[in-house]
N, C-alpha and C positions, 0 to 999 in steps of 0.2 A: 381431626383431619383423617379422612379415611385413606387408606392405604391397601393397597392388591399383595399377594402372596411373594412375587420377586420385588417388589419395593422394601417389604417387612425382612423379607431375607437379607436382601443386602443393608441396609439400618441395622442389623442383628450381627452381621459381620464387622461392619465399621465398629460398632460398638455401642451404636446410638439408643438402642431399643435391647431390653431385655427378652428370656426367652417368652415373659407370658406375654409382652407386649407394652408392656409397661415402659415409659423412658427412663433410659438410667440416668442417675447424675452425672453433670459434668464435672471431665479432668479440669486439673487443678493447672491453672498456666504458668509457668513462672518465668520472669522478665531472660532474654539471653544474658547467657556469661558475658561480662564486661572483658574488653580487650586491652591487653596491657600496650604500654606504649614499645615495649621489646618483642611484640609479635606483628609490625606493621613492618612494611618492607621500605627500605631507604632508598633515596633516589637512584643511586649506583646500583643497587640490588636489582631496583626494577627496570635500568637500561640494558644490563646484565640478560633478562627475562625476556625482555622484547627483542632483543637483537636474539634470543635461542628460536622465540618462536615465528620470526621471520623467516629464519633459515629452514623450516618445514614449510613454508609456502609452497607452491607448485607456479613459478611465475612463468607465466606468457613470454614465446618468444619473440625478436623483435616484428620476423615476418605475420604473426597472426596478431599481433597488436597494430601494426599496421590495415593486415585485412579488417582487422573487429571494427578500424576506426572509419574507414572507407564506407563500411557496411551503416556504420551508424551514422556518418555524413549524408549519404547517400538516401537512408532514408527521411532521415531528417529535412532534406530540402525537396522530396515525394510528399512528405506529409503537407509540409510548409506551402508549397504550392497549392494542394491540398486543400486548403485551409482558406488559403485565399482567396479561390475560386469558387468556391461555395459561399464564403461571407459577402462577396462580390458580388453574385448572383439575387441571394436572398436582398441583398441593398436596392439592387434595381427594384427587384418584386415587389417591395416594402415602399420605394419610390413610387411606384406604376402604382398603387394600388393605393396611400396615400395622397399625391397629387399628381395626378395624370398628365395637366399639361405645361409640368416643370419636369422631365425625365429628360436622362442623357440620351444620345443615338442610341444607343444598345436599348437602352429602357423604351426608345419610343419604338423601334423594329419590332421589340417582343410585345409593346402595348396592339401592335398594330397586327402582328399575328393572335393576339387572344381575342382581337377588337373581331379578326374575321370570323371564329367560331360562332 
């Protein structure tokens, strides 16, 4: 495999590549230290832990938990109409353009405006 001068550089940093270019052998890997059963943390230990590092949370007051939630209602039911309206539309199109003379009033208004062009 060919390789360019900052590729070879760095493979020579990492370790990968000797200086004439040659690859060096690989390290030797050896399995991780096994974990003893008195370095694992006990239930209390670890409610201990979670109740320290709740207490650095930064929580939301009620007033911008309320605004955040408004804001996310709010858009939520912009999209959702959204959403409707466009699947709604394509339905008729799909209608009109499949069978023409089974379309709702909407479908047949808009049949009848494309029908003008």
């Amino acid at each position: 495999m060919s390789m360019n001068r900052e590729q070879k550089r760095a493979a020579q940093k990492a370790g990968q590549v000797a200086a004439d270019g040659s690859p060096t052998t690989t390290r030797e890997r050896r399995p991780p230290a096994p974990r003893h059963k008195s370095d694992r943390t006990g239930p209390v230990e670890f409610a201990r832990e979670v109740r320290a590092e709740l207490r650095k949370v930064a929580w939301p007051t009620r007033e911008e938990v309320i605004r955040y939630s408004t804001i996310v209602l709010v858009a939520l039911l912009v999209f959702t109409i959204f959403v409707f309206v466009i699947d709604f539309l394509f339905g008729e199109l799909f209608r009109i353009l499949l069978d023409p003379g089974n379309a709702t009033a909407l479908g047949s208004a808009a049949a009848a405006a494309v029908g003008s062009f």
